[in-house]
C-alpha positions as CSV (number, residue, x, y, z in Angstrom):
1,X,18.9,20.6,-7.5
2,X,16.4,18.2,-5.8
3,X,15.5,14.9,-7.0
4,X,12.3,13.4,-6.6
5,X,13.2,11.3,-3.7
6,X,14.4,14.2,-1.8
7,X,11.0,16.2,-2.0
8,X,9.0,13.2,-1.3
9,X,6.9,14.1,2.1
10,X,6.7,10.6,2.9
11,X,9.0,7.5,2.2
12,X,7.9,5.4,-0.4
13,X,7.5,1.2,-0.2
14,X,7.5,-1.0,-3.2
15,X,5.5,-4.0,-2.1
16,X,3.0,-6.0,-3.5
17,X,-0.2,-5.4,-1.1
18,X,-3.9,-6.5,-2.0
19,X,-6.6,-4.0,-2.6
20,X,-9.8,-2.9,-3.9
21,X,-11.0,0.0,-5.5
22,X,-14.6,1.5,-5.7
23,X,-15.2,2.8,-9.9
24,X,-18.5,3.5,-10.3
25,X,-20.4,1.8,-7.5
26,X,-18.7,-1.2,-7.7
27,X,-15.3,-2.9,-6.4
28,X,-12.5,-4.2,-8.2
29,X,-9.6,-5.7,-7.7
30,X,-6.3,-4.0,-7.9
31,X,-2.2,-4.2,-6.0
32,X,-0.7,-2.0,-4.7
33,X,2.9,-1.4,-6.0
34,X,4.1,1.9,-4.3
35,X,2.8,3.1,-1.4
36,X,3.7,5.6,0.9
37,X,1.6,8.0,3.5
38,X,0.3,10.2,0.9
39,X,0.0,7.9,-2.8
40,X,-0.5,4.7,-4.5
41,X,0.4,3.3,-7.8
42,X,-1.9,0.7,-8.4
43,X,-1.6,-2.5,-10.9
44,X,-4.7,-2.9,-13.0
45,X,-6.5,-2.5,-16.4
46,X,-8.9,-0.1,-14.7
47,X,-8.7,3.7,-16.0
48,X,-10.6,6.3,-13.7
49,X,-11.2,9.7,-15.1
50,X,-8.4,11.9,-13.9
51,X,-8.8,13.8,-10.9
52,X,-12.1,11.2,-10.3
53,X,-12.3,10.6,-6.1
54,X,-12.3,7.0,-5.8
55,X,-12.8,4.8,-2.4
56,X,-9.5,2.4,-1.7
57,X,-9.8,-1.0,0.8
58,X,-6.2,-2.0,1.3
59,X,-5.5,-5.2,3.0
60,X,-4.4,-4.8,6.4
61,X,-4.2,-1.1,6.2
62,X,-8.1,0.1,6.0
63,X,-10.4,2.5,3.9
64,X,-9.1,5.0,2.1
65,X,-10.3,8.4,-0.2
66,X,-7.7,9.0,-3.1
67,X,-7.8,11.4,-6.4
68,X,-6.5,9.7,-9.7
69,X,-3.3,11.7,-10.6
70,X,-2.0,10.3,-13.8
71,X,-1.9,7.0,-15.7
72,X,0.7,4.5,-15.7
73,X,1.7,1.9,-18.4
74,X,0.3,-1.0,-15.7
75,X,-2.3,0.9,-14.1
76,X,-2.7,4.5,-12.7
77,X,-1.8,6.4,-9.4
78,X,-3.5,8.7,-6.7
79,X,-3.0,11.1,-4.4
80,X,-4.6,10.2,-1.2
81,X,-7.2,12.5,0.2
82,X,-6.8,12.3,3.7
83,X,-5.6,14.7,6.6
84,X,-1.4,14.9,7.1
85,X,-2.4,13.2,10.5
86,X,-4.3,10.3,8.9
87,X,-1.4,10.5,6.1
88,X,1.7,10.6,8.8
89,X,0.1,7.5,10.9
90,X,-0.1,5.3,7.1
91,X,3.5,6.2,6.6
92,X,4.3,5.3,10.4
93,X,2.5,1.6,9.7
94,X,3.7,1.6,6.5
95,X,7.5,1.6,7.5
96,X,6.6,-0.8,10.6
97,X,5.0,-3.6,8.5
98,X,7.0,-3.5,5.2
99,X,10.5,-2.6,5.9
100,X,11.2,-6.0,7.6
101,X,9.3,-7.8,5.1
């Protein structure tokens, strides 16, 4: 039997990153926890209706589209909505920039 790591399609990085996130025409602030080429888990008080499309700013990394998958005790998480191209080149900077770090 699998475990979760193992059907993961991308690595995953726990790191404290900056970000901001567009909820009803407006920006907040938010960090990210986990990240990895295809989700985020982000820290905040903020709760988007689920499956709600929401715009993402993460420092250093760029713009990004995500759906709001499920709530967490510290915040909530999404599934980024972006091409396995656009997701593969996130987890490639991703592992350059935070596995030193």
């Amino acid at each position: 039997m699998e475990n979760s790591t193992e059907r993961r399609q991308f690595p995953r990085y726990r790191h404290d990153l900056k970000a901001l996130i567009n909820l009803d025409e407006t920006w907040d602030t938010a960090e990210c926890r986990d990240i990895s080429g295809c989700g985020i888990r982000f820290i905040t008080t903020q709760r988007p209706n689920l499956n709600k499309t929401i715009q993402i700013h993460i420092d250093n990394l760029g713009r990004f589209e995500g759906i709001v998958l499920r709530y967490v005790e510290d915040g909530f998480v999404v599934h980024l909505n972006a091409s396995t191209f656009i997701m593969q080149q996130l987890a490639d900077q991703l592992a350059c920039e935070l596995v030193d770090k």
